[in-house]
C-alpha positions in Angstrom: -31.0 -31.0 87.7 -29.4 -33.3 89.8 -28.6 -30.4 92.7 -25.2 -30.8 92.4 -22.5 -29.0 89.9 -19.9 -30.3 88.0 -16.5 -28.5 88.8 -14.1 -27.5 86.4 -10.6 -27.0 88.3 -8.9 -23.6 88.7 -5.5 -23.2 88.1 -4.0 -21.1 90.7 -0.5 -19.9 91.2 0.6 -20.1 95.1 3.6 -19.4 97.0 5.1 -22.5 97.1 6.6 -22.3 101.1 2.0 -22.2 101.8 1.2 -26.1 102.7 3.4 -27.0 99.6 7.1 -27.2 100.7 9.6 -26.4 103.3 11.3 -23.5 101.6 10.6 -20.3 103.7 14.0 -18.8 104.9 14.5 -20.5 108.0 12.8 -23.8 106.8 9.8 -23.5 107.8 6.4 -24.5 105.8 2.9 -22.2 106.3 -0.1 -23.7 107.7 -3.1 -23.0 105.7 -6.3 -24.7 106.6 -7.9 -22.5 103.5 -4.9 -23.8 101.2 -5.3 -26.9 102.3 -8.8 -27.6 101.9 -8.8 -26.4 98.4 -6.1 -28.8 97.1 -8.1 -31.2 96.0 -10.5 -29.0 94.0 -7.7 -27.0 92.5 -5.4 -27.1 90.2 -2.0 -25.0 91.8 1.5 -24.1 90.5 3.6 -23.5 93.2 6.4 -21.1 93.4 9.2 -19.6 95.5 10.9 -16.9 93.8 13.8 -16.7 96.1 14.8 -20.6 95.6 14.4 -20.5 91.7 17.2 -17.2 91.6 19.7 -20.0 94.3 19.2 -18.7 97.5 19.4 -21.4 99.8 17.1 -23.1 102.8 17.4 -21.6 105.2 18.9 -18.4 103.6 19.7 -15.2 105.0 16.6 -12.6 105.0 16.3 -10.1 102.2 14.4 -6.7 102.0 13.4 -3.9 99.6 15.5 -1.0 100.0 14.6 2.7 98.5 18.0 4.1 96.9 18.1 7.1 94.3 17.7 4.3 91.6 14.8 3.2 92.7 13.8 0.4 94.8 16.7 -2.6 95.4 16.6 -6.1 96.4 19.1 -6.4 98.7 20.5 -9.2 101.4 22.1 -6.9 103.9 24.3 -10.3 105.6 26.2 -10.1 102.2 25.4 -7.1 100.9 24.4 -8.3 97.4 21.8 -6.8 95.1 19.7 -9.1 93.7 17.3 -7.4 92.1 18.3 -7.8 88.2 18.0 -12.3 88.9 14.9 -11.3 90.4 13.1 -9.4 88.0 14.4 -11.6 85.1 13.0 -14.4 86.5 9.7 -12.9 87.8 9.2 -12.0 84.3 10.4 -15.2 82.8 8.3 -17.1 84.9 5.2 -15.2 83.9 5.8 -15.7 80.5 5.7 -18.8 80.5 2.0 -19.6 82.7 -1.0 -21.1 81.0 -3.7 -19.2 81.2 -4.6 -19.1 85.3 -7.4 -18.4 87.5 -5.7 -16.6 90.3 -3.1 -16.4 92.4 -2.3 -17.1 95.9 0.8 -15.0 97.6 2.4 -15.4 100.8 1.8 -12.2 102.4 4.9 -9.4 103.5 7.1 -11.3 101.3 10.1 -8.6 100.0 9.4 -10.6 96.7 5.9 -12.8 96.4 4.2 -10.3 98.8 0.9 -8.2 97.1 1.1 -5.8 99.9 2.0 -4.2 103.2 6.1 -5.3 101.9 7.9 -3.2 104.4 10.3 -0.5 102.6 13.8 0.3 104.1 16.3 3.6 104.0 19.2 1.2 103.8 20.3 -2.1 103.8 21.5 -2.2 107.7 19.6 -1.3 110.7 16.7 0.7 109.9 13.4 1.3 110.8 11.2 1.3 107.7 9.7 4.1 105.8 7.0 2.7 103.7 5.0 -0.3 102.2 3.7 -1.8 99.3 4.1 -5.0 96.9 7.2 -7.4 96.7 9.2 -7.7 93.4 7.3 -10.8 92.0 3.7 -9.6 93.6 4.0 -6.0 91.7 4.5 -8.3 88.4 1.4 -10.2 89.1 -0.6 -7.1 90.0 0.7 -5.2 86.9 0.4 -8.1 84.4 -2.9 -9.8 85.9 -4.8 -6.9 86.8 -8.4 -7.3 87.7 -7.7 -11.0 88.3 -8.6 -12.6 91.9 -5.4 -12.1 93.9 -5.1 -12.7 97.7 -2.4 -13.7 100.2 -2.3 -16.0 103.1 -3.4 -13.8 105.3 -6.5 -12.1 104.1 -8.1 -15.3 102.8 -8.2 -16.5 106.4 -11.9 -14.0 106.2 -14.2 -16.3 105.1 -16.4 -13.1 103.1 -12.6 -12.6 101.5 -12.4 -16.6 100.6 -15.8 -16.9 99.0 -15.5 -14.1 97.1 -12.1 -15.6 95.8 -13.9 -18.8 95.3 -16.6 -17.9 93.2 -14.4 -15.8 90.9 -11.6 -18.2 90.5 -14.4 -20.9 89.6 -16.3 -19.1 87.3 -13.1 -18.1 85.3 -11.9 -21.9 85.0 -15.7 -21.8 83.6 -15.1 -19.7 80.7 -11.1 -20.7 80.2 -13.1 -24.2 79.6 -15.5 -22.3 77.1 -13.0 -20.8 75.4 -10.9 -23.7 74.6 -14.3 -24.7 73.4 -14.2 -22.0 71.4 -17.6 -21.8 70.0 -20.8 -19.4 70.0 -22.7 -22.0 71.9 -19.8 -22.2 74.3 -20.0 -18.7 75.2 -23.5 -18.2 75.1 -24.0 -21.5 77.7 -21.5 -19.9 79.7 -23.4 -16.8 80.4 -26.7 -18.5 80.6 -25.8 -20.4 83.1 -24.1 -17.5 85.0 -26.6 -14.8 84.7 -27.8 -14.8 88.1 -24.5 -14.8 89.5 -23.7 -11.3 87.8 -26.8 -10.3 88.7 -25.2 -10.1 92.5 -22.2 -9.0 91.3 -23.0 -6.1 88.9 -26.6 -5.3 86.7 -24.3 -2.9 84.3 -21.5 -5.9 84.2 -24.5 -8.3 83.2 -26.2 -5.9 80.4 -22.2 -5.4 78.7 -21.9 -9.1 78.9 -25.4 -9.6 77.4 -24.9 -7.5 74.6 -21.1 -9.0 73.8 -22.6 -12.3 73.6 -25.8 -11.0 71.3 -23.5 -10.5 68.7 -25.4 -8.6 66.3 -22.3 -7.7 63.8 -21.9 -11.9 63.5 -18.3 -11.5 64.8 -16.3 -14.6 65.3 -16.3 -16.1 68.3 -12.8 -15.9 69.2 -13.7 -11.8 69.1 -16.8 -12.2 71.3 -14.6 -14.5 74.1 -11.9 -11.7 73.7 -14.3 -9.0 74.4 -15.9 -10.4 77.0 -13.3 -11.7 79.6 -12.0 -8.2 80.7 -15.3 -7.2 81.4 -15.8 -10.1 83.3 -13.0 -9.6 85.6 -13.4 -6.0 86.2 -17.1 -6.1 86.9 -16.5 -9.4 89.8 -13.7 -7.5 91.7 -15.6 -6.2 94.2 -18.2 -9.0 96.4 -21.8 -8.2 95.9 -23.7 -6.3 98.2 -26.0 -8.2 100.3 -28.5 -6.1 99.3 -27.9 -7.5 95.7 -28.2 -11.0 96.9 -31.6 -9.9 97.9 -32.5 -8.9 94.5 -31.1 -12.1 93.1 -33.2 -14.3 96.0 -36.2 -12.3 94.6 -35.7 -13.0 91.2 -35.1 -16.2 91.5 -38.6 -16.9 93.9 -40.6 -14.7 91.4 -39.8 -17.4 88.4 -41.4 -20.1 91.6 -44.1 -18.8 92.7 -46.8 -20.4 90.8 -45.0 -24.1 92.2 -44.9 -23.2 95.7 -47.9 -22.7 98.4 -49.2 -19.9 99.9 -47.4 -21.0 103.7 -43.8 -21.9 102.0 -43.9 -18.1 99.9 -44.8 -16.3 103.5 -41.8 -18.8 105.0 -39.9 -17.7 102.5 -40.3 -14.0 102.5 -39.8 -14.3 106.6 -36.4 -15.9 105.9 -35.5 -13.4 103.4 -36.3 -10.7 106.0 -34.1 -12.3 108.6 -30.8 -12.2 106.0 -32.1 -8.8 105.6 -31.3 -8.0 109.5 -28.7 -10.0 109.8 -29.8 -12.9 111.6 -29.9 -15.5 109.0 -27.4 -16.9 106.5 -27.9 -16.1 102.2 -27.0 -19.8 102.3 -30.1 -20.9 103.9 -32.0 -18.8 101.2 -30.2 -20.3 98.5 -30.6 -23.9 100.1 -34.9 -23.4 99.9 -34.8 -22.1 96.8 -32.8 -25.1 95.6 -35.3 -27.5 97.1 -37.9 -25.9 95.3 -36.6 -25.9 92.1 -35.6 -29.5 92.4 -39.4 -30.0 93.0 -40.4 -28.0 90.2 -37.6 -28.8 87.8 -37.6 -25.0 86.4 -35.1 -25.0 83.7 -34.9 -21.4 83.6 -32.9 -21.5 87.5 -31.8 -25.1 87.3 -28.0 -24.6 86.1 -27.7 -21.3 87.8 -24.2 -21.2 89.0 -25.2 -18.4 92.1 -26.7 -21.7 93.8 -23.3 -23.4 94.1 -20.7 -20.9 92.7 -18.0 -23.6 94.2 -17.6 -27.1 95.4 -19.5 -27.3 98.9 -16.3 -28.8 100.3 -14.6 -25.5 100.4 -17.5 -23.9 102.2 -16.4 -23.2 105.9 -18.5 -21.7 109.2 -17.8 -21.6 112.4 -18.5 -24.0 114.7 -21.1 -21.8 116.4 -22.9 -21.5 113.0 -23.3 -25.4 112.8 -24.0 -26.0 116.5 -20.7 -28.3 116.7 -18.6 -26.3 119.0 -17.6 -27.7 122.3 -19.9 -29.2 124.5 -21.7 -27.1 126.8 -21.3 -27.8 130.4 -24.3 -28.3 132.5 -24.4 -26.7 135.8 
């Protein structure tokens, strides 16, 4: 174990007019310091609905409006519908994706939008009656259900970004695998990854277990086909940090004959301080990774819950790292 993982890179689908390109309707381009960051770890496809179907830049503003057919795409300046170009090219655009990791939407959008898409009465002046997904970010959510899928917005919470992260890593981890394709591709894969569903979900880990145990000798394109939608159901929600705990435990229990007796109380006082609330899991995970590069145990070494994405992407505040302005002495 060298400490440090090799990457493979997600591909992620993002709203093109997010640190990409100047295509938002009045021109402008999104700062993300969270896209950003991740570009050069990531593989992304970038997309603007609205410029693909012609509308221009800038462009007059479109909205969703609520009419007895249903729900319209509408530009009220000209009046015209443009739902039917949308939703043909929403769905020819899906067609068409490699197999992806995630997606990243710019949020309120009447079309790339996953949620909180205002909902008008009419196409003039109105005050709105309702929210939910854009045209194109109701495809996604319908087609890629279960998948990681955030906006702008709410990725700017760093608990919200990691959690992204680590799914969107470990799934370009097993699209690798599978276009591996083998029995020894899958079963590496969830070696190497038990820990990590261990936080996520215990019931998630024994389904995957016994998928990968294969006692019918199925082939392996059935095991990889049976085992991804569990996979992605079973890491939508973060893991409790009571979890992580467990996790922390497990992993110090397969260490304890390798450390002494003052490191296991050290450790066990820095668990209890995660436990409150006054330490970091990454400081936990960062003396257990010390240890077992001491120790070499082979059983922990390739864990992925160590280092579940590049250490570039991870962020803290500036008060965390003890790099925030200088204090002023009085």
């Amino acid at each position: 174990m060298t400490g440090k993982r090799i990457f493979q890179k997600p591909v992620v689908v993002v709203s093109r007019c997010i640190e990409f390109d100047h295509v938002r309707y009045n021109g402008d381009m999104i700062t993300s310091h969270a896209v950003s960051s991740m570009k050069p770890h990531i593989t992304f496809i970038p997309i603007c609905p609205e410029v693909e179907i012609g509308l221009g830049i800038p462009r007059d503003t479109i909205r969703i409006v609520l009419t007895e057919e249903g729900e319209r795409l509408i530009q009220p300046s000209t009046e015209r519908d443009l739902t039917d170009e949308m939703s043909t090219f929403c769905s020819s655009f899906l067609d068409s994706l490699p197999t992806v990791d995630g997606f990243i939407m710019k949020n309120k959008s009447p079309t790339s939008g996953i949620s909180e898409v205002k909902r008008y009465p009419s196409a003039g002046k109105s005050a709105p009656i309702g929210k939910g997904p854009g045209f194109f970010g109701r495809m996604i959510l319908d087609r890629y259900t279960d998948y990681p899928i955030e906006d702008e917005g709410r990725i700017r919470n760093r608990r919200i970004r990691e959690h992204f992260l680590t799914r969107i890593f470990c799934l370009a981890d097993l699209r690798a695998a599978e276009e591996k394709g083998t029995m020894q591709a899958i079963i590496r894969f969830h070696t190497e990854n038990k820990l990590l569903f261990m936080a996520y979900s215990q019931p998630m880990l024994r389904k995957l277990g016994a998928i990968v145990g294969n006692r019918e000798r199925q082939p392996a394109a059935d095991i990889f086909s049976q085992y991804r939608p569990i996979l992605l159901s079973g890491m939508r929600r973060a893991p409790r940090f009571t979890s992580e705990i467990n996790v922390a435990l497990h992993s110090f229990g397969h260490l304890k004959k390798s450390i002494s007796r003052d490191e296991k109380a050290f450790f066990l006082d820095e668990l209890e301080s995660y436990r409150q609330g006054r330490a970091p899991l990454s400081g936990l995970k960062t003396l257990l990774r010390a240890w077992i590069l001491r120790s070499g145990t082979p059983e922990l070494a390739e864990q992925t819950w160590f280092a579940p994405y590049p250490d570039p992407l991870m962020t803290l505040e500036p008060e965390d790292t003890e790099r925030g302005r200088d204090m002023e002495v009085t």
